[in-house]
ROTOR-393951 format. One record per atom (N, C-alpha, C): atom name; y negated, x, z negated; residue number from 0; residue in three letters; chain. Coordinates in steps of 0.2 Angstrom, whole numbers. Example, Ala and Ser with C-alpha at 12.3 -4.5 7.8 and 13.67 -1.06 7.14 Angstrom:
REM residues 2
  atomo      y      x      z  num  residuo  cadena
      N     28     66    -39    0      ALA       A
     CA     22     62    -39    0      ALA       A
      C     16     66    -39    0      ALA       A
      N     11     64    -35    1      SER       A
     CA      5     68    -36    1      SER       A
      C      0     64    -39    1      SER       A
***
This chain:
REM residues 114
  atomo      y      x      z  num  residuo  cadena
      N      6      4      0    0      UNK       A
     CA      0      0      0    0      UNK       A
      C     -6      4      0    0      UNK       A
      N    -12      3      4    1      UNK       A
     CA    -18      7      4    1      UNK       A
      C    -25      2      3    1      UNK       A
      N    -28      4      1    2      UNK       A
     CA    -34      0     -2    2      UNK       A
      C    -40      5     -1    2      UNK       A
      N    -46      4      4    3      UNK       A
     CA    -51      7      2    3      UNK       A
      C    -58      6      0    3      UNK       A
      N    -62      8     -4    4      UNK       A
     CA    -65      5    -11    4      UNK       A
      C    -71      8    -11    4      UNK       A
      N    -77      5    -12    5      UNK       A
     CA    -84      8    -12    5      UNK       A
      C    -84     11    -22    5      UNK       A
      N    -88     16    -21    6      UNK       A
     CA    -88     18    -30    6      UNK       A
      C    -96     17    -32    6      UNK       A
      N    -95     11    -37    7      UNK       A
     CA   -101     10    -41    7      UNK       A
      C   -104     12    -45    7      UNK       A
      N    -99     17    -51    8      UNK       A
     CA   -102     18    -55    8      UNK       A
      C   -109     26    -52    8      UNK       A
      N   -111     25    -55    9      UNK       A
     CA   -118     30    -56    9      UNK       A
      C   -117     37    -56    9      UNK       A
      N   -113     39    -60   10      UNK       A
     CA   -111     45    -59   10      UNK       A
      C   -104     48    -55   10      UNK       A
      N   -103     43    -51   11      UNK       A
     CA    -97     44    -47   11      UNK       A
      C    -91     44    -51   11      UNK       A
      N    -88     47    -46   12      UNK       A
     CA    -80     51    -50   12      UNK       A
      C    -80     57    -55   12      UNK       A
      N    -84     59    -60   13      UNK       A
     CA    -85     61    -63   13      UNK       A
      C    -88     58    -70   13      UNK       A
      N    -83     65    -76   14      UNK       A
     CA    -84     63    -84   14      UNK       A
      C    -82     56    -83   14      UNK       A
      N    -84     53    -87   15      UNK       A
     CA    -81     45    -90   15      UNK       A
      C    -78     41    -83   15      UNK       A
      N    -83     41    -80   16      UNK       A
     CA    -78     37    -74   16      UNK       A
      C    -72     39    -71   16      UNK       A
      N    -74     46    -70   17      UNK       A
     CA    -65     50    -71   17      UNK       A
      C    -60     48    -75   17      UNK       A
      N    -62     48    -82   18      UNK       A
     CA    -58     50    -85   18      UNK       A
      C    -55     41    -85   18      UNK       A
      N    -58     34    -86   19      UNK       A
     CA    -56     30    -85   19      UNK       A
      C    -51     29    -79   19      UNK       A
      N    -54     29    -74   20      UNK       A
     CA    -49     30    -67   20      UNK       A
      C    -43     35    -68   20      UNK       A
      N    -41     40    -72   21      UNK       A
     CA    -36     44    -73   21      UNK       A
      C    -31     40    -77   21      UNK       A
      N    -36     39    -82   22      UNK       A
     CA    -31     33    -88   22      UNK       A
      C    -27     28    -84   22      UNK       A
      N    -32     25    -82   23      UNK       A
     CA    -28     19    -79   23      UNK       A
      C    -22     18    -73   23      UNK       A
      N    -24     24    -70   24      UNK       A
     CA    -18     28    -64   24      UNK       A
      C    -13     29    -69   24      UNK       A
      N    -14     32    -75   25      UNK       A
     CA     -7     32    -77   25      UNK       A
      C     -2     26    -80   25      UNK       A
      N     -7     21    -82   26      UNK       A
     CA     -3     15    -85   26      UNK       A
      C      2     12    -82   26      UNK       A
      N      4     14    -75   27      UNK       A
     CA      8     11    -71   27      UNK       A
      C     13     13    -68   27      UNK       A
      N     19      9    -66   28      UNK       A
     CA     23     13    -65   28      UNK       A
      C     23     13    -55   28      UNK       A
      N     20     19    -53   29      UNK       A
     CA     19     20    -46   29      UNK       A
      C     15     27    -44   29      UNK       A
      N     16     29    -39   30      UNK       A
     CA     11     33    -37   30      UNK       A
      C      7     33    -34   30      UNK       A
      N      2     36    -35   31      UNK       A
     CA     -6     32    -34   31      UNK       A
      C     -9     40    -34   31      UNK       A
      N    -12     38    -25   32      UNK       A
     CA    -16     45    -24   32      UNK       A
      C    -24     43    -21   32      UNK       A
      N    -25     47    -21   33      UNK       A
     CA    -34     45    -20   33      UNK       A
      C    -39     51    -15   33      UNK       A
      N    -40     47    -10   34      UNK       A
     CA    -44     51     -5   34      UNK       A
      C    -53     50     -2   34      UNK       A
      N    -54     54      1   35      UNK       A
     CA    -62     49      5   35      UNK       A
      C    -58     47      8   35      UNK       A
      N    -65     41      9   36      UNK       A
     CA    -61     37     15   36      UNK       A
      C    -62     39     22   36      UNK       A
      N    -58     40     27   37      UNK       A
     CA    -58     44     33   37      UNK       A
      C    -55     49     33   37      UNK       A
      N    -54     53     27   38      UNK       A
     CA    -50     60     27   38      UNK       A
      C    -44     59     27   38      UNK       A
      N    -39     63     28   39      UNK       A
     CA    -33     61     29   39      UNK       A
      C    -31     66     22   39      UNK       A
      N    -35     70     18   40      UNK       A
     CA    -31     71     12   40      UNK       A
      C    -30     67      5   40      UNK       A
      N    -28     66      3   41      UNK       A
     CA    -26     63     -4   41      UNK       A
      C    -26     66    -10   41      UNK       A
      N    -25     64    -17   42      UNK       A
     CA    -23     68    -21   42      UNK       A
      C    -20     65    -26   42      UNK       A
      N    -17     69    -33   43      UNK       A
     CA    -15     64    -35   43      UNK       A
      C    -20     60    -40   43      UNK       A
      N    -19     55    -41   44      UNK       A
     CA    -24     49    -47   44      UNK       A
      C    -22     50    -54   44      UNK       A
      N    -18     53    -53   45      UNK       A
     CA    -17     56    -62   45      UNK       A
      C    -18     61    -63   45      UNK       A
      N    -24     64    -61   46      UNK       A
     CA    -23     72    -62   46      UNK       A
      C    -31     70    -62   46      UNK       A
      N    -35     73    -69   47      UNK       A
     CA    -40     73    -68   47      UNK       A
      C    -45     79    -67   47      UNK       A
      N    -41     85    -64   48      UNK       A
     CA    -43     91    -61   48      UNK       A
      C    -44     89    -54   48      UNK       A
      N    -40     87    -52   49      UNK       A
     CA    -40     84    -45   49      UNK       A
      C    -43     79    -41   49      UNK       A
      N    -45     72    -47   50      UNK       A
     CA    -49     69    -45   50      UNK       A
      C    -56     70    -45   50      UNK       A
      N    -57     74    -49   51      UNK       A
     CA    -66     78    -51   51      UNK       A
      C    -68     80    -45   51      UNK       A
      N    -63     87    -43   52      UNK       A
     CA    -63     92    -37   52      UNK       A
      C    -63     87    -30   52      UNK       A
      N    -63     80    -28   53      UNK       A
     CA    -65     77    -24   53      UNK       A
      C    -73     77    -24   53      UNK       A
      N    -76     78    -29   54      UNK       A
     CA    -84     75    -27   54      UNK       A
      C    -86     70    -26   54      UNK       A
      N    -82     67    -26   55      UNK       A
     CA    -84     58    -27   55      UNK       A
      C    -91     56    -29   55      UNK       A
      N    -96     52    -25   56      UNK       A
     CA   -105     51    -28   56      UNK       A
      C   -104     43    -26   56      UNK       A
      N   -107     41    -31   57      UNK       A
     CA   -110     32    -31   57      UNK       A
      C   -111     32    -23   57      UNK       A
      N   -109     28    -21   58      UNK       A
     CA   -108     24    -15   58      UNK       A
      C   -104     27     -8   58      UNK       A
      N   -100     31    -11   59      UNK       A
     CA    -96     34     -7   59      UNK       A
      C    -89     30     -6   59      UNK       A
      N    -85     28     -2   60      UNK       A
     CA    -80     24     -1   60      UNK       A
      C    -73     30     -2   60      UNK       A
      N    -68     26     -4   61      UNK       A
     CA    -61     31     -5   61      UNK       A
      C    -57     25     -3   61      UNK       A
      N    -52     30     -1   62      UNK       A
     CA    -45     27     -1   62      UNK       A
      C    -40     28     -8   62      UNK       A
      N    -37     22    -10   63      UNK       A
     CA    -31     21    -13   63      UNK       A
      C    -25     23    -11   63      UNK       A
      N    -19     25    -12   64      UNK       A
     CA    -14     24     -9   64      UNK       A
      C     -8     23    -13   64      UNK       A
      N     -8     17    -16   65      UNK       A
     CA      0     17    -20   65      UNK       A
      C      8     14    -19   65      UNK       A
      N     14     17    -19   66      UNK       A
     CA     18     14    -21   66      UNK       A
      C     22     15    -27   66      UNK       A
      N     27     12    -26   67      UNK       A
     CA     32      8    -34   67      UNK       A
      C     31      1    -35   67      UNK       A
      N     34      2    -39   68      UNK       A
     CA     37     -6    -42   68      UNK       A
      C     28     -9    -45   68      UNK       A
      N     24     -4    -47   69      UNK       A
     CA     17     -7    -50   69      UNK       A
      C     12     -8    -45   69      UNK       A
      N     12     -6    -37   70      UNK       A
     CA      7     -2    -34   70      UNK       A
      C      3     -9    -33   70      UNK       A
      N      3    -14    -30   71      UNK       A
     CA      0    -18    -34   71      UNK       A
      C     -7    -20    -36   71      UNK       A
      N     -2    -19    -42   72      UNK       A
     CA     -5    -20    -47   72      UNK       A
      C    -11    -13    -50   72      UNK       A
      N     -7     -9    -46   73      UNK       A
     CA    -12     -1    -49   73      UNK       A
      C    -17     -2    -46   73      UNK       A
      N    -18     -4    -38   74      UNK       A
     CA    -22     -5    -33   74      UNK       A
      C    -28     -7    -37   74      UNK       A
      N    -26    -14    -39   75      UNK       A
     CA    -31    -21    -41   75      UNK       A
      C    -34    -14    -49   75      UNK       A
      N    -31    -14    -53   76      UNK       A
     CA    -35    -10    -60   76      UNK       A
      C    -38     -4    -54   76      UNK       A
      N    -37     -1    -51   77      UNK       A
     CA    -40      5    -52   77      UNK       A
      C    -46      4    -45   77      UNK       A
      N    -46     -2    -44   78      UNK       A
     CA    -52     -7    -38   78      UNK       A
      C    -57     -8    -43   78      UNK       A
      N    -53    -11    -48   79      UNK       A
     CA    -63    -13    -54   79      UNK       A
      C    -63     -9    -57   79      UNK       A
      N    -59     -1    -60   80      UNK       A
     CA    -63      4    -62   80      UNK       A
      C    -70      4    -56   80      UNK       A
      N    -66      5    -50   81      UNK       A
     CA    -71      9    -47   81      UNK       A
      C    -78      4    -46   81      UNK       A
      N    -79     -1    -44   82      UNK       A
     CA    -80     -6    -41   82      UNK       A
      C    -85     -9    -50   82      UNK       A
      N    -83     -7    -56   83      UNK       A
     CA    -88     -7    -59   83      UNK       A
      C    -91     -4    -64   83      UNK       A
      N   -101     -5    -64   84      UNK       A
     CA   -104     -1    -67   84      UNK       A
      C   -102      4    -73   84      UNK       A
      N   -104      9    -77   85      UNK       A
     CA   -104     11    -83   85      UNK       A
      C   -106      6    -87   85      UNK       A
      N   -103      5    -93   86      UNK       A
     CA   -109      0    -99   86      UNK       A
      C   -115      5    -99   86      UNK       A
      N   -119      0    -98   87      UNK       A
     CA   -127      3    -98   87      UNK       A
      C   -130      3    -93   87      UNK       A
      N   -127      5    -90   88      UNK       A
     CA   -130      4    -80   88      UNK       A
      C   -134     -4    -77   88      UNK       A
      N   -130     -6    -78   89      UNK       A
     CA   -132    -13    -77   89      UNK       A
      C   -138    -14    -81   89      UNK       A
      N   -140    -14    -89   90      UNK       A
     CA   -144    -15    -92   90      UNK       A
      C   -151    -11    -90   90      UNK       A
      N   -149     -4    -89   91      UNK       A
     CA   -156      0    -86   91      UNK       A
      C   -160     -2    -80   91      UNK       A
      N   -153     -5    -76   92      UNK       A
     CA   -156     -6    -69   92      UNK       A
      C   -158    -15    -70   92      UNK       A
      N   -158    -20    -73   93      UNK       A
     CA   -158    -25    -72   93      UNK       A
      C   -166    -30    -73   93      UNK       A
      N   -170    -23    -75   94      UNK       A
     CA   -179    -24    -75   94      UNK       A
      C   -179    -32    -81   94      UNK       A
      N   -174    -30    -86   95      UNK       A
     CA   -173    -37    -90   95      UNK       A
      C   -180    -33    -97   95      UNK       A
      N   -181    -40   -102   96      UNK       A
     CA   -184    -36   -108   96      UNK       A
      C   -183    -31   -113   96      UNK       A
      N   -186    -27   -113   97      UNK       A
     CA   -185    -19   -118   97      UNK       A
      C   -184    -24   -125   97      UNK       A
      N   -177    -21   -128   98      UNK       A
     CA   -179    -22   -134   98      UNK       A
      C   -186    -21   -138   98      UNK       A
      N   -185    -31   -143   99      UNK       A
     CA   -190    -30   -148   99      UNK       A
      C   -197    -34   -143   99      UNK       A
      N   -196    -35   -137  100      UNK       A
     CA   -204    -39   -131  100      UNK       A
      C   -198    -45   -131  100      UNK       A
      N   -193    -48   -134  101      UNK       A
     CA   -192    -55   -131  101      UNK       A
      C   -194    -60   -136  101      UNK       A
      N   -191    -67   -137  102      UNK       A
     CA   -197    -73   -139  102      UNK       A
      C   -196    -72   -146  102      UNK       A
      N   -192    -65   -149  103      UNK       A
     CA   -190    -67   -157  103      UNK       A
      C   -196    -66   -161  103      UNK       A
      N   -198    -70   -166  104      UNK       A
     CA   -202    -68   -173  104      UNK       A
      C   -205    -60   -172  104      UNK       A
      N   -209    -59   -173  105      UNK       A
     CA   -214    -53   -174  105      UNK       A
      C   -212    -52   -182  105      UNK       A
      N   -211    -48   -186  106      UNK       A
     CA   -211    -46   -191  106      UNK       A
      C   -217    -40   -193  106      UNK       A
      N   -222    -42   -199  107      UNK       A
     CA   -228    -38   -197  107      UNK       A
      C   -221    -34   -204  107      UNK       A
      N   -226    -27   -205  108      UNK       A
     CA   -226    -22   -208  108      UNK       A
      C   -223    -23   -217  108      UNK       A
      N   -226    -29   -219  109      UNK       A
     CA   -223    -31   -226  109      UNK       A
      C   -216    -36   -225  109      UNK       A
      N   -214    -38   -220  110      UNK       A
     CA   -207    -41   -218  110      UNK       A
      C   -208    -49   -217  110      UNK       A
      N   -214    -51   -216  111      UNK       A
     CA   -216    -59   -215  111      UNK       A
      C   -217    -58   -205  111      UNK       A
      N   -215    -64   -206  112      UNK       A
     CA   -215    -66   -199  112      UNK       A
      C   -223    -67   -198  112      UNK       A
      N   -225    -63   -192  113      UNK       A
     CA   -231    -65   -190  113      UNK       A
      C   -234    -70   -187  113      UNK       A
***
């Protein structure tokens, strides 16, 4: 089975988004390798030496490629690793209110509501 996948998070394949995408590669019972897409090379998706040394950046597309008995089902988890942001990302980018500017109570300096 091959699947191929835009990468949302922010920092790419790289630290946390790696290391989740690594994780999740392993909780399956399948083999699961990971390439750009258009390249004919691949690697393996449990190896997080390997998946760093791709270079993967935010908005760059990969290929999946799993079989076994989970492949699946690896496909789909390791689609919404990629496919979604860091916790935080979404809230920095979404121009919403800065903590402490929304409609709550002001509390002046002696602890009474302003």
């Amino acid at each position: 089975m091959e699947r191929t996948v835009t990468v949302v998070p922010e920092a790419g394949l790289h630290a946390r988004p790696a290391a989740a995408f690594v994780r999740t590669a392993n909780e399956f019972d399948a083999t699961v390798e990971i390439g750009r897409a258009g390249a004919a090379e691949t690697v393996d998706a449990r190896s997080m030496l390997s998946v760093t040394a791709l270079g993967v950046e935010h908005g760059d597309e990969v290929r999946l490629v799993a079989e076994g008995d989970d492949a699946g089902a690896a496909l789909d988890a390791l689609e919404a690793v990629l496919s979604t942001p860091e916790e935080g990302e979404a809230d920095a980018d979404d121009g919403g209110t800065p903590p402490g500017d929304g409609d709550d109570e002001s509390v002046s300096a002696g602890g009474e509501p302003s």
